[in-house]
Each structure stands twice: as structure tokens, then as C-alpha cells.
Residue frames as a rotation matrix with the C-alpha (Angstrom) as fourth column:
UNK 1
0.993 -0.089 0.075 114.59
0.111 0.533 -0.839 113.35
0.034 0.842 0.539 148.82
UNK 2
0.461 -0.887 -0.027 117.95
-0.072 -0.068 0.995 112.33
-0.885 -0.457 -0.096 148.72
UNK 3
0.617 -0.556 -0.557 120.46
-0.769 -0.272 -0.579 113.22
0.171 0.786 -0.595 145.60
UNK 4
0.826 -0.448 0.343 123.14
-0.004 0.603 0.797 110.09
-0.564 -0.660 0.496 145.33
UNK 5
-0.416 -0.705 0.574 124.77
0.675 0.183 0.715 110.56
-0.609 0.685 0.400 142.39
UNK 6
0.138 0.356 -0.924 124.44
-0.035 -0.931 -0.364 114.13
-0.990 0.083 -0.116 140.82
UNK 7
0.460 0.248 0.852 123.24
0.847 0.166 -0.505 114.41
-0.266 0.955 -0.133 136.74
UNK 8
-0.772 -0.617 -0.152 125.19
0.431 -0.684 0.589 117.12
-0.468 0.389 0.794 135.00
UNK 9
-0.070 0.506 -0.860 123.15
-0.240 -0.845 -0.477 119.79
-0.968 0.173 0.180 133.20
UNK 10
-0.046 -0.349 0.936 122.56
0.889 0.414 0.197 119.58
-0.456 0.841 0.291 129.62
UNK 11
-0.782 -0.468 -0.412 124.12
0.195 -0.811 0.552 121.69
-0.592 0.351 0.725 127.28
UNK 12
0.532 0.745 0.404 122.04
0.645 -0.047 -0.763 123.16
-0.549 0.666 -0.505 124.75
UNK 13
-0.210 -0.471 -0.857 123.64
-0.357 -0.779 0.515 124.53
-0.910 0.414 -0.004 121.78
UNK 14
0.125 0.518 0.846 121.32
0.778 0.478 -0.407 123.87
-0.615 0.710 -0.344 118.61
UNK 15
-0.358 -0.463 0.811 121.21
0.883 0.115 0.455 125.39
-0.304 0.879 0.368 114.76
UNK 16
0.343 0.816 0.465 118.13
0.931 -0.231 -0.281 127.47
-0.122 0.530 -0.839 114.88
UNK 17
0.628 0.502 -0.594 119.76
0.396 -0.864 -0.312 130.49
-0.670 -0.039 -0.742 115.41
UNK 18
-0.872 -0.488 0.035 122.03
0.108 -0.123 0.986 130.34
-0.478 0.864 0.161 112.19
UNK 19
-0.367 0.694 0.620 118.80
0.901 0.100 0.421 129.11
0.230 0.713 -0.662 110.16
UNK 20
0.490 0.869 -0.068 117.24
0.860 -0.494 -0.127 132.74
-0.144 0.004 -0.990 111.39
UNK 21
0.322 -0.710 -0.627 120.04
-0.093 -0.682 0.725 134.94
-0.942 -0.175 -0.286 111.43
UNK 22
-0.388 -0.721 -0.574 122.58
-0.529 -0.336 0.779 133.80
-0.754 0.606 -0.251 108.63
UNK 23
-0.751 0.265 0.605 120.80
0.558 0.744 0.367 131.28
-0.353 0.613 -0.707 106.47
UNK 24
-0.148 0.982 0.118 118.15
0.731 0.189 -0.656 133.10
-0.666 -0.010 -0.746 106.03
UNK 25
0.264 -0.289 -0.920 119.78
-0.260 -0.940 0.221 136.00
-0.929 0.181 -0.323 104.62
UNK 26
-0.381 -0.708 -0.595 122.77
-0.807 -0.060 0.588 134.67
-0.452 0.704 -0.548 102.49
UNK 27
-0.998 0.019 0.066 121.25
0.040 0.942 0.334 130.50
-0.056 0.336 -0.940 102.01
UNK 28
-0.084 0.965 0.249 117.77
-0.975 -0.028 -0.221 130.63
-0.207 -0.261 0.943 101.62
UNK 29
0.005 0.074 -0.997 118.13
-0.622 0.781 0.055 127.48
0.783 0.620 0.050 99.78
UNK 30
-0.821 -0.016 -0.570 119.20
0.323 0.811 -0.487 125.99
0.470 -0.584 -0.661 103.05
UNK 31
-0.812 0.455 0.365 116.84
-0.395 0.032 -0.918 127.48
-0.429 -0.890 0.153 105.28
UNK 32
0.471 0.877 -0.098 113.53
-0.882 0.465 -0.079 126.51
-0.023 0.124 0.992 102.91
UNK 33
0.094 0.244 -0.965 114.85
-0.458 0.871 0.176 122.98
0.884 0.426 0.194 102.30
UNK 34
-0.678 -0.439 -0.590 115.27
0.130 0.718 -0.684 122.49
0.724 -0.540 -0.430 106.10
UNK 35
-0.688 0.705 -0.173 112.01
-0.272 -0.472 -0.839 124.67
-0.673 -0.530 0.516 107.37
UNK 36
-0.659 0.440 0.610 110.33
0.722 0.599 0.347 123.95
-0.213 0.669 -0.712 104.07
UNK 37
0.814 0.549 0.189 109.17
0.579 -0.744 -0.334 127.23
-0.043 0.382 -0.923 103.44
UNK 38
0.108 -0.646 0.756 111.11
0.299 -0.704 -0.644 130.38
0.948 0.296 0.117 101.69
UNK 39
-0.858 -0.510 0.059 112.35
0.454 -0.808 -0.374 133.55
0.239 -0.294 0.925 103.79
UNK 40
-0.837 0.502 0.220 109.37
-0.386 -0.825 0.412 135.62
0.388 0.259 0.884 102.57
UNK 41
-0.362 0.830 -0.424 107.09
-0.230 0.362 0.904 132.91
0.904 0.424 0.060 103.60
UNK 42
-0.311 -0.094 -0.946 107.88
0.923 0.207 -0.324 132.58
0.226 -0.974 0.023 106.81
UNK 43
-0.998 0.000 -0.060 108.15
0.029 -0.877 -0.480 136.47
-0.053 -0.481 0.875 107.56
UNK 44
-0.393 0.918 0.044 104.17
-0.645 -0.309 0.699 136.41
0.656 0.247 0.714 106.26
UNK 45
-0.210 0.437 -0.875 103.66
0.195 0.895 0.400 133.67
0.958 -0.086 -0.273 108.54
UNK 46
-0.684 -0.215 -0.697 104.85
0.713 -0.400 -0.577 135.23
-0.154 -0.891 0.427 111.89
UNK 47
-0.969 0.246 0.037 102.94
-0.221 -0.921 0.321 138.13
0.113 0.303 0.946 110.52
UNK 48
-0.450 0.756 -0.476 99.73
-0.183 0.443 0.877 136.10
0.874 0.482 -0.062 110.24
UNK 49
0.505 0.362 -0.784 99.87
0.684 0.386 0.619 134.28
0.526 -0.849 -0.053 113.62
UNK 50
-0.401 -0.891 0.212 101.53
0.429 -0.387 -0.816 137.29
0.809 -0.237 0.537 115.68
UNK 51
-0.592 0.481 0.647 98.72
-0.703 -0.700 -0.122 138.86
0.394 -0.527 0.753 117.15
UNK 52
0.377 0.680 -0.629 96.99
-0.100 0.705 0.702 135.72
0.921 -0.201 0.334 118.05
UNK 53
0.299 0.043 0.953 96.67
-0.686 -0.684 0.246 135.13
0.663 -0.728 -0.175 121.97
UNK 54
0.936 -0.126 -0.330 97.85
0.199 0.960 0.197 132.11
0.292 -0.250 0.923 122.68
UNK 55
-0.112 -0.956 0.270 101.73
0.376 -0.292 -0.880 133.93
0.920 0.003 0.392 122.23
UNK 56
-0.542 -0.194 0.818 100.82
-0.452 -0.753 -0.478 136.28
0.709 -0.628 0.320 125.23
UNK 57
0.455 0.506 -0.733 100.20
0.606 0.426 0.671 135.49
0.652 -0.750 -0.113 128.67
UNK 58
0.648 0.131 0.751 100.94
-0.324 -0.844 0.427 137.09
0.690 -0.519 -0.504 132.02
UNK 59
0.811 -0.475 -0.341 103.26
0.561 0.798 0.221 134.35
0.167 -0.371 0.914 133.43
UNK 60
0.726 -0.599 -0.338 106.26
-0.341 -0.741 0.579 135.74
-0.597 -0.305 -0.742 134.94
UNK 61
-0.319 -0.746 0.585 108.44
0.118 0.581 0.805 133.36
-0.940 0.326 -0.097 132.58
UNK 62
0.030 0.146 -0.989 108.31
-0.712 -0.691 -0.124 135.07
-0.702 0.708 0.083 128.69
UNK 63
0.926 0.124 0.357 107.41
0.167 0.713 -0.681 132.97
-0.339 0.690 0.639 125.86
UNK 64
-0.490 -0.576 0.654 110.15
0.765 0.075 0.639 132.10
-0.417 0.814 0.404 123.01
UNK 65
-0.715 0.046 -0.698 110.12
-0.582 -0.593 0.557 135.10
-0.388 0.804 0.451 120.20
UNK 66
0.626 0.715 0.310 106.84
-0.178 0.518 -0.837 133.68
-0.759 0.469 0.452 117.65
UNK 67
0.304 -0.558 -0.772 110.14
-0.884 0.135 -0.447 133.52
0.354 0.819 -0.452 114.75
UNK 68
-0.641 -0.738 -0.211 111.52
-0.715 0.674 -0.187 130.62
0.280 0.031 -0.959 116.80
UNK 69
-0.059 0.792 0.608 108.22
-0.241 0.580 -0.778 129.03
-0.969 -0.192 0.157 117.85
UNK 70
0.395 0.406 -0.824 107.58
-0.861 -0.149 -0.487 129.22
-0.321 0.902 0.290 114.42
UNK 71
0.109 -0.581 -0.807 110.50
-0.879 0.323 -0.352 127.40
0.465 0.747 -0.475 113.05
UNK 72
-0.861 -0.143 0.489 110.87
-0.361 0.849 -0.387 124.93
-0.359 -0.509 -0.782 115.81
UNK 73
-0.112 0.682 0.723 107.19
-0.326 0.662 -0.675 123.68
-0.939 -0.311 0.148 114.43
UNK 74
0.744 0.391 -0.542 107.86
-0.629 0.137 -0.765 123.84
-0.225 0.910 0.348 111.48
UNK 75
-0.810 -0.479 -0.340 111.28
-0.450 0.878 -0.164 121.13
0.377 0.020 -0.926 111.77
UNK 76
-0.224 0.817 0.532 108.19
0.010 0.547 -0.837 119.19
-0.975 -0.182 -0.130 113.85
UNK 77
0.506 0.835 0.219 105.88
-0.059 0.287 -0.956 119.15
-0.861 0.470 0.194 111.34
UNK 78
0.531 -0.328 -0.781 108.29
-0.799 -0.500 -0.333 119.02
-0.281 0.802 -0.528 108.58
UNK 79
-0.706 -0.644 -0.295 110.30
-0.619 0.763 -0.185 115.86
0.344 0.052 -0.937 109.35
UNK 80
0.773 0.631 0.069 108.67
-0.542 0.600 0.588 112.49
0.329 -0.492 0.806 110.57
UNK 81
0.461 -0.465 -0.756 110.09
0.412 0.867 -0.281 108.87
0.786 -0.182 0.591 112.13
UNK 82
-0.021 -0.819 -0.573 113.09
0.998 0.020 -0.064 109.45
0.064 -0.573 0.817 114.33
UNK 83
-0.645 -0.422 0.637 113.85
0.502 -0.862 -0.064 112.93
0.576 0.279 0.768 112.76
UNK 84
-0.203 0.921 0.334 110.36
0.058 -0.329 0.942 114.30
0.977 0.211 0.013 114.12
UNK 85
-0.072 -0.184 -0.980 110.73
0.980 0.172 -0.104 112.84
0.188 -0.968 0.168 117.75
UNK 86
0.920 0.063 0.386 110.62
-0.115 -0.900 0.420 116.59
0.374 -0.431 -0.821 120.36
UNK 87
0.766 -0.602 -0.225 113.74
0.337 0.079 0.938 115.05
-0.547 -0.795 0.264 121.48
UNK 88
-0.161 -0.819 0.551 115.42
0.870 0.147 0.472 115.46
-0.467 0.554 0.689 118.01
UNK 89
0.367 0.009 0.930 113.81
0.261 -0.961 -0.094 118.83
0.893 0.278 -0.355 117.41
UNK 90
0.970 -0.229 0.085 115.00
-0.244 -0.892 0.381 120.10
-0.011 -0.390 -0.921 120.58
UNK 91
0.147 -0.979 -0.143 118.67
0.696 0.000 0.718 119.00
-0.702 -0.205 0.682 120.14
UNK 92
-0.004 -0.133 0.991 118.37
0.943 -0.330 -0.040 120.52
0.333 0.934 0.127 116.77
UNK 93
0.254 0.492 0.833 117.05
0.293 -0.859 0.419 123.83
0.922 0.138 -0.362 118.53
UNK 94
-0.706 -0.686 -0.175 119.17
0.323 -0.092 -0.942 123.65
0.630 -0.722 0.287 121.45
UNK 95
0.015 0.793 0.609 115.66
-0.845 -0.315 0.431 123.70
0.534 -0.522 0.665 123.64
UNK 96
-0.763 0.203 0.614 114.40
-0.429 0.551 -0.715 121.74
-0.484 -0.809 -0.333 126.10
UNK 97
-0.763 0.637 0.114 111.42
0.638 0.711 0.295 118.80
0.107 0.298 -0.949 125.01
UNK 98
-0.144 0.901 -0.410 108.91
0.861 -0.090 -0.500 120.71
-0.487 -0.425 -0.763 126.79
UNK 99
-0.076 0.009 -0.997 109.46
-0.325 -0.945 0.016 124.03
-0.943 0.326 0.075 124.60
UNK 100
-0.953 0.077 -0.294 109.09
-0.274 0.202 0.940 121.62
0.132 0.976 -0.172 121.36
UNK 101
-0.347 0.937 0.031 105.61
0.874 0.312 0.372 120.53
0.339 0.156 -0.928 122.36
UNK 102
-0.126 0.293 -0.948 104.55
0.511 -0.800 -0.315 123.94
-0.850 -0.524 -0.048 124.01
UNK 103
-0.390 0.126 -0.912 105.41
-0.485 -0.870 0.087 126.01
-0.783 0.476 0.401 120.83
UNK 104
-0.945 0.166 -0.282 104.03
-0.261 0.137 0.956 123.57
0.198 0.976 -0.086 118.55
UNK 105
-0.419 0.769 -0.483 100.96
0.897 0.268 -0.350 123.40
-0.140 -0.580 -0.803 120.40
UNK 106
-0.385 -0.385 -0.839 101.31
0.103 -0.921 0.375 127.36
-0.917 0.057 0.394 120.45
UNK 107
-0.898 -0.380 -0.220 101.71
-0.105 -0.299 0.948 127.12
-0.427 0.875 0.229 116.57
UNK 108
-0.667 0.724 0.176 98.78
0.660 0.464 0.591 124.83
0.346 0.511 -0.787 115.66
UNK 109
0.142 0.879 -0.456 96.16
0.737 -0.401 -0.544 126.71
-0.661 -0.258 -0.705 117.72
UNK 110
-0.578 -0.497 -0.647 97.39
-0.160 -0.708 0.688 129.89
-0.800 0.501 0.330 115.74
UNK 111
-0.927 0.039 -0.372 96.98
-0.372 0.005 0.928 128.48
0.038 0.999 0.010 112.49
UNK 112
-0.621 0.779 -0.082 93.87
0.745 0.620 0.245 126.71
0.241 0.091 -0.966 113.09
UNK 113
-0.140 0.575 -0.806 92.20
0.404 -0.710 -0.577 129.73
-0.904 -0.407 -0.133 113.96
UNK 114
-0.552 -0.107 -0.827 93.55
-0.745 -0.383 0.547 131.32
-0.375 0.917 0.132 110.35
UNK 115
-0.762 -0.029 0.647 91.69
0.384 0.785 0.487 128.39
-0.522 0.619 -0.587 108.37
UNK 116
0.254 0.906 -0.340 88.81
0.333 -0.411 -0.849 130.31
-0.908 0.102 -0.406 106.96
UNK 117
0.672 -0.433 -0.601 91.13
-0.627 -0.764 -0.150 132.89
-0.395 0.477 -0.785 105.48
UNK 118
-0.341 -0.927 0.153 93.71
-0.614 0.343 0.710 130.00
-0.711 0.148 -0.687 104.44
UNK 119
-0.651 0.040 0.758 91.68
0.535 0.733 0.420 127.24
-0.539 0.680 -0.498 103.05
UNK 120
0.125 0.709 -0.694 89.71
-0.365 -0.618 -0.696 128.81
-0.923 0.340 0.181 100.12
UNK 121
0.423 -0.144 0.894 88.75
0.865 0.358 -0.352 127.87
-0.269 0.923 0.276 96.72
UNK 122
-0.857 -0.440 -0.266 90.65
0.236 -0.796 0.557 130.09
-0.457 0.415 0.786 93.92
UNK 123
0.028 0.822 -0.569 88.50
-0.567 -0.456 -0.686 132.85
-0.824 0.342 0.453 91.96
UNK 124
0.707 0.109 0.699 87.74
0.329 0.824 -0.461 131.06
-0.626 0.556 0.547 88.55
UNK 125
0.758 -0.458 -0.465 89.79
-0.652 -0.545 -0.526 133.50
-0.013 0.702 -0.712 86.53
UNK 126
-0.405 -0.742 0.533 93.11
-0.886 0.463 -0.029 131.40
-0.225 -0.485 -0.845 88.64
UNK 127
-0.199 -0.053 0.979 91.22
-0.350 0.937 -0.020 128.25
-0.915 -0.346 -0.205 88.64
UNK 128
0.883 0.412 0.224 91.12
0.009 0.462 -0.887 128.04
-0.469 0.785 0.405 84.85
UNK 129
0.471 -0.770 -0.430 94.59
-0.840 -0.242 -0.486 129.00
0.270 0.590 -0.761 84.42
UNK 130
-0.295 -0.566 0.770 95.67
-0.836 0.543 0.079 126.15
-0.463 -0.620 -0.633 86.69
UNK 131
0.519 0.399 0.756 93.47
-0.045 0.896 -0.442 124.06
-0.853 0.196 0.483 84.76
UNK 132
0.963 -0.076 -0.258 95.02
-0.269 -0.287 -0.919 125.11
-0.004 0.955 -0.297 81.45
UNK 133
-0.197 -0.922 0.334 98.71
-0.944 0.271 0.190 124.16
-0.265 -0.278 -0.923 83.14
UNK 134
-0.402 -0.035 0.915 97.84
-0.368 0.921 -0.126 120.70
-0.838 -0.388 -0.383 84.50
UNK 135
0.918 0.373 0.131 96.52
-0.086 0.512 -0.855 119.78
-0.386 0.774 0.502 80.60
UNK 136
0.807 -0.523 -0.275 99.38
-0.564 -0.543 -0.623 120.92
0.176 0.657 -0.733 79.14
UNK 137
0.070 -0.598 0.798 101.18
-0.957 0.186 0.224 119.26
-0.282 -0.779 -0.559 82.02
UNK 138
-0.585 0.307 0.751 99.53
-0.092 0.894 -0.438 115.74
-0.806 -0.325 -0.495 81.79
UNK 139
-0.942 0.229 0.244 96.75
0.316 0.366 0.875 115.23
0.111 0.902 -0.418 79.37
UNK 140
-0.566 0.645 0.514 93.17
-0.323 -0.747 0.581 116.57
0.759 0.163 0.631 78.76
UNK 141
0.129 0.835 -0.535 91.78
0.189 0.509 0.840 113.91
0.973 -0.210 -0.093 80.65
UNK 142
-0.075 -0.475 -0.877 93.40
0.974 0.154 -0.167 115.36
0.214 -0.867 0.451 83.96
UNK 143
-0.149 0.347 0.926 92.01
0.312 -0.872 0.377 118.82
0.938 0.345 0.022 82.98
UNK 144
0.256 0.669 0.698 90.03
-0.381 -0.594 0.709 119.01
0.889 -0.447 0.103 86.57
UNK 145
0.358 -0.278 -0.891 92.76
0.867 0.453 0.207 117.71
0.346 -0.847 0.403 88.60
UNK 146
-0.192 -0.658 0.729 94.17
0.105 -0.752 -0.651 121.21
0.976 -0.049 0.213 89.06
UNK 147
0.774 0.123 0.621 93.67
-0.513 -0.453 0.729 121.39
0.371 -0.883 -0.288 92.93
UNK 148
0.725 -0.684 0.076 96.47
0.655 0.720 0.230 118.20
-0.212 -0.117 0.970 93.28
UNK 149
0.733 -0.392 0.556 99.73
-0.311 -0.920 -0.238 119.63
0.605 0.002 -0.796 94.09
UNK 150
0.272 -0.588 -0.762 103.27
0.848 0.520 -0.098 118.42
0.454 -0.619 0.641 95.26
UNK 151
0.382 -0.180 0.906 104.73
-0.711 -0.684 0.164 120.09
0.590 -0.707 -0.390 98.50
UNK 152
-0.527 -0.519 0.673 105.90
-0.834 0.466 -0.295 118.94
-0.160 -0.717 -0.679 101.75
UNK 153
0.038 0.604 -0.796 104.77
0.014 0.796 0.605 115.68
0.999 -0.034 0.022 103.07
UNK 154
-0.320 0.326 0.890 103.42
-0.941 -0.216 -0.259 115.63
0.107 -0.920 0.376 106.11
UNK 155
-0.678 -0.284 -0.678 103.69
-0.412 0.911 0.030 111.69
0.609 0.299 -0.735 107.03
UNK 156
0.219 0.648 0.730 100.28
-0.881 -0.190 0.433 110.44
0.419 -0.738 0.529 108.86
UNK 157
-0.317 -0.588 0.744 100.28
-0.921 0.378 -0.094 108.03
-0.226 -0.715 -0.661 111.90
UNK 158
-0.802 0.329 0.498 97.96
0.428 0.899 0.094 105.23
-0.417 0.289 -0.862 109.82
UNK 159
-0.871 0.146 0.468 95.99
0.468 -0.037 0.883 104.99
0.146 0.989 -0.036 107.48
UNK 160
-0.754 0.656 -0.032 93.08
-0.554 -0.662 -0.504 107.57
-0.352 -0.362 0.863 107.55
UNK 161
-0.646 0.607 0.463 89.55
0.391 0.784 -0.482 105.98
-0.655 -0.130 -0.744 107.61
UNK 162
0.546 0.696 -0.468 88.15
-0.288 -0.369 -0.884 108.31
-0.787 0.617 -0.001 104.87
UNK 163
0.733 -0.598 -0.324 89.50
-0.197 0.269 -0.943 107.06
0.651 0.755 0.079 100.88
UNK 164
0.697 -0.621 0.358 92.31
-0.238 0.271 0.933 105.75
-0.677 -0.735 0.041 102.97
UNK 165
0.170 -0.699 0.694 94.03
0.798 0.511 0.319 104.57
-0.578 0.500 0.645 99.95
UNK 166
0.829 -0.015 0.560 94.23
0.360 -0.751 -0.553 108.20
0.429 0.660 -0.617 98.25
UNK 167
0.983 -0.051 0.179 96.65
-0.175 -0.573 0.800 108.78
0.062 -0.818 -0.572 101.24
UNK 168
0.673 -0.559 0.484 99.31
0.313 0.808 0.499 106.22
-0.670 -0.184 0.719 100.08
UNK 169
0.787 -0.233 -0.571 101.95
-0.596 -0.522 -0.609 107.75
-0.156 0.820 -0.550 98.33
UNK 170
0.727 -0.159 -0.668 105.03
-0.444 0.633 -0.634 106.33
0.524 0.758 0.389 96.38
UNK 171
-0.688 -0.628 0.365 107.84
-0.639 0.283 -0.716 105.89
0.346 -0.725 -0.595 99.82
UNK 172
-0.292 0.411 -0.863 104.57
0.120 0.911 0.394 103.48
0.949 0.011 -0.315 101.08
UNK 173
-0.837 0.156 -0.524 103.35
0.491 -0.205 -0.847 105.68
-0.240 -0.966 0.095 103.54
UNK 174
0.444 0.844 0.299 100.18
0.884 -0.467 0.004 107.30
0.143 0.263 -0.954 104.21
UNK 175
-0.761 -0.304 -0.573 100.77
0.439 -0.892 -0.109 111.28
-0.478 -0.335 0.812 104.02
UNK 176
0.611 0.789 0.066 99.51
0.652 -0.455 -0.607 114.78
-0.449 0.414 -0.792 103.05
UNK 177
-0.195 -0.848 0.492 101.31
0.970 -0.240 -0.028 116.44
0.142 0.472 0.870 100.75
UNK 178
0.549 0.726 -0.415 101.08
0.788 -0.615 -0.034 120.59
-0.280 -0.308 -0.909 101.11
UNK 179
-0.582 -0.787 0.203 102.04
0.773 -0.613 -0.164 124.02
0.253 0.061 0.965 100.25
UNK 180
0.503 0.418 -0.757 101.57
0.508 -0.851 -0.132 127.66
-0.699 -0.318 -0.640 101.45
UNK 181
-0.486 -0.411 0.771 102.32
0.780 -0.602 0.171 130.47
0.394 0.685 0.613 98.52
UNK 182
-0.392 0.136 -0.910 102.20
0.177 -0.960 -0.219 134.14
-0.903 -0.247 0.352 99.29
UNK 183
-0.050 0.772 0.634 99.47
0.980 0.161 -0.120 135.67
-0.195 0.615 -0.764 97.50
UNK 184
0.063 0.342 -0.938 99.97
0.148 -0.932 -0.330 139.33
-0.987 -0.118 -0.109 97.56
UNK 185
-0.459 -0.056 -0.887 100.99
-0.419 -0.867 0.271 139.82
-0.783 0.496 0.375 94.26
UNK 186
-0.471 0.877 0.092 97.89
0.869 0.480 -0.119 138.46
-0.148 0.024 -0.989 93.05
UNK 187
-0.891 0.363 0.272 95.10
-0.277 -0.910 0.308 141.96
0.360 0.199 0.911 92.09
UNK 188
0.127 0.863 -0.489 92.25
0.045 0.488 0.872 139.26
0.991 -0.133 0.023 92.76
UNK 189
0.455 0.242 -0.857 93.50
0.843 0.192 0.502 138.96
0.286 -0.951 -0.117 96.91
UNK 190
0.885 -0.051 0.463 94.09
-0.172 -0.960 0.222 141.61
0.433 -0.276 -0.858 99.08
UNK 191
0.083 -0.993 0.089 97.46
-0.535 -0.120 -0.836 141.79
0.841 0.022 -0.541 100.77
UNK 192
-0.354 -0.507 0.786 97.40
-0.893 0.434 -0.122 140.02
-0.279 -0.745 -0.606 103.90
UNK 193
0.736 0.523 -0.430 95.79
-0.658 0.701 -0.275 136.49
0.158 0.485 0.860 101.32
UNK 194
-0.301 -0.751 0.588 97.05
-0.897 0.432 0.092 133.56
-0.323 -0.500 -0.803 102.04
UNK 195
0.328 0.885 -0.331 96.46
-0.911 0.389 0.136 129.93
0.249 0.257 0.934 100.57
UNK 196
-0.525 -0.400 0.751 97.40
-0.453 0.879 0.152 126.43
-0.721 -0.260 -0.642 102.00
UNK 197
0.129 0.449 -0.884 97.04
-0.975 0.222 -0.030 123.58
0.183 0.866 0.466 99.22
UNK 198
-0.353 -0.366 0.861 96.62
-0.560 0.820 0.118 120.07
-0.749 -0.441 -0.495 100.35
UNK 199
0.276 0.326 -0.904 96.57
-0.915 0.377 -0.143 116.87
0.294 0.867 0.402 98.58
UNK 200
0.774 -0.053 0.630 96.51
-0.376 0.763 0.526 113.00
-0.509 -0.644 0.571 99.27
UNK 201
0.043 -0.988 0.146 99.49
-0.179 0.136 0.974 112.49
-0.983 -0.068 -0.171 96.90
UNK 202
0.049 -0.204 -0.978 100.64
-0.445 -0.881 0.161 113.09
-0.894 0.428 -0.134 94.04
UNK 203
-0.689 -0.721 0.072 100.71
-0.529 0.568 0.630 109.80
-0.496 0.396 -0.773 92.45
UNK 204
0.167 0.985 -0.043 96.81
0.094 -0.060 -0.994 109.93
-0.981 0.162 -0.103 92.05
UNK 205
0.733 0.077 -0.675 97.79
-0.437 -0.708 -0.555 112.00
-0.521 0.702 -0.485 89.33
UNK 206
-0.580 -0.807 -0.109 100.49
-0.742 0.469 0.479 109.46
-0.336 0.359 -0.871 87.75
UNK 207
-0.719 0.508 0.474 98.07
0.105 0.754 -0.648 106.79
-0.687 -0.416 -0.596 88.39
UNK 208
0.262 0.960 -0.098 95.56
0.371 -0.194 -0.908 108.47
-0.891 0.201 -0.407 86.36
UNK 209
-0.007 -0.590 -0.807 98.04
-0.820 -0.459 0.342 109.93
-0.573 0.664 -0.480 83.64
UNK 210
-0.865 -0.456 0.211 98.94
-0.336 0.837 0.432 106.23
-0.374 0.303 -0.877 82.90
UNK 211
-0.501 0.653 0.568 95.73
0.336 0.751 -0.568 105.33
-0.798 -0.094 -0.596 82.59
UNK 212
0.387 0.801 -0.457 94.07
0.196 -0.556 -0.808 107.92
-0.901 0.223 -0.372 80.46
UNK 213
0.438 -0.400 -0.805 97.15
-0.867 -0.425 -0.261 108.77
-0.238 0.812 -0.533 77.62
UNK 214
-0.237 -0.677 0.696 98.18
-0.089 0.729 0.679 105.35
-0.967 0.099 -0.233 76.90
């Protein structure tokens, strides 16, 4: 193979390691509103998926730290369109492409392992207070919507073939909306609890408001 016309290197000089270092400290505000989860929530995350084996291997070439896997999947899974691209998470993260699909690949197997222990119904004690909000919130007739919850969006690629239209939210996309909350200080879960909340969108619950208090 013959070289005719040599390609410079690219540079790589990306954000993430402010967003772990100083942001995380002094701005949380920026880092959750650009990771989309607190400080604390991360640190319980890494904590969660640390010991999982997917991170370790015998390769002579050392993974990424599981803090910057982390965060690189979470700008992935956090942003969509353009923003979302591996090419525009690894400028962001001063990485190569192939280290944005590797650690989010990395990430998901992780968490998917944790779903047992993540998804869970609350005990009822919790799931009547939540009902006792969302009245207060909205009206009686929305009493037993209390699992419905805004959070990220998480923007899908077309419309899902189950209730597809529950999925449609008010930007005219299909998505899932979600959040993770740190449960320790909770008496009802034990300390390493964890709960992901998902929801097809939040406008269900508008939708139904209108309808029910007019």
C-alpha cells in the first residue's frame, strides 16, 4: 500500500475532564444538566456497575476509568439527532468513535444486568404517598397515575409497535421519559437501592387532567 498524500492526526481535546474534575465539584448544576444526573448519582452509579465484568479484561490495551465510560454514555444516551451522533460525543470527549460505541456498549450490558434490583414496584407505604402528591398535583381522577413521571427523554428511533401513541410526546417525537433517584435515605431500602422510573410521556397526564377537571 502506497501513502500519497499523508492525513494529519487528529487532535483530541474534549470537555469531559472539566465535567469530572471541576464541574462536578463547584457546578453541579452544569454537570447534571449536561450528564443529566446529579454528582451523588453518578458516584452511586459507577458504584453499582463497577464490579461488573464486562470493565475487565486481559487485553494488553486498559479500558477507559468506568467514571468516563460512564459519562461518555450518558452524553449518548442523553442527547439525540445530530447531538447524539459517536462522532459528536467523541469530539465532546476528546475520544476516538470507536471508544463512544465500546463504552456505551460497556455501559448498557452493565446496567442491564442491574434491572431486577432497578426496576421494582415501590412498597405501598411510598406508593400511597405518591398517590396522595399526584391528587393534590392534578385532580382525584389521576389518583393512580402516580408511576408517570417527567425526567430525561430518551428520543426513540420510530414509533414503538406496542400503544405506540402513548410514546408521542409534546416536541412530536416518540420518546421515554426517565429518572434514577438514590434511595438510601429511604428505612424501607437497604443502602445499595436503586430505582429507575420510566414513562411514555408526560402529556398522558395533561391529556387526562383536561379531560377529567373541566
Amino acid at each position: 500500500m502506497h501513502i500519497l498524500e499523508a492525513c494529519p492526526s487528529v487532535k483530541k481535546l474534549g470537555q469531559l475532564g472539566l465535567y469530572l474534575t471541576d464541574f462536578r465539584d463547584d457546578h453541579p448544576d452544569r454537570f447534571r444538566k449536561k450528564l443529566r444526573v446529579s454528582p451523588p448519582v453518578f458516584d452511586r452509579l459507577v458504584k453499582l456497575i463497577k464490579d461488573n465484568g464486562v470493565f475487565h479484561n486481559n487485553s494488553n490495551v486498559p479500558q477507559h476509568p468506568i467514571p468516563i465510560q460512564l459519562a461518555i454514555f450518558l452524553i449518548h444516551l442523553g442527547h439525540y439527532g445530530n447531538a447524539s451522533s459517536p462522532e459528536y460525543v467523541a469530539q465532546w470527549a476528546g475520544v476516538c468513535v470507536g471508544t463512544v460505541i465500546n463504552t456505551t456498549y460497556c455501559c448498557l450490558v452493565a446496567f442491564l444486568a442491574l434491572h431486577d434490583e432497578a426496576v421494582m414496584m415501590p412498597p405501598a407505604e411510598e406508593k400511597e404517598r405518591a398517590k396522595e402528591y399526584v391528587e393534590r398535583a392534578t385532580c382525584p381522577e389521576w389518583r393512580n397515575g402516580f408511576l408517570l413521571a417527567d425526567g430525561t427523554k430518551f428520543v426513540l428511533f420510530q414509533k414503538s409497535g406496542l400503544h405506540g401513541e402513548a410514546w408521542f410526546d409534546k416536541n412530536k417525537d416518540y420518546s421515554i421519559d426517565c429518572q434514577v433517584r438514590e434511595l438510601s435515605s429511604q428505612p424501607a431500602y437497604t443502602d445499595s437501592a436503586l430505582q429507575i422510573i420510566s414513562k411514555g410521556t408526560v402529556d398522558v397526564c395533561n391529556f387526562l387532567r383536561g379531560i377529567h377537571c373541566q
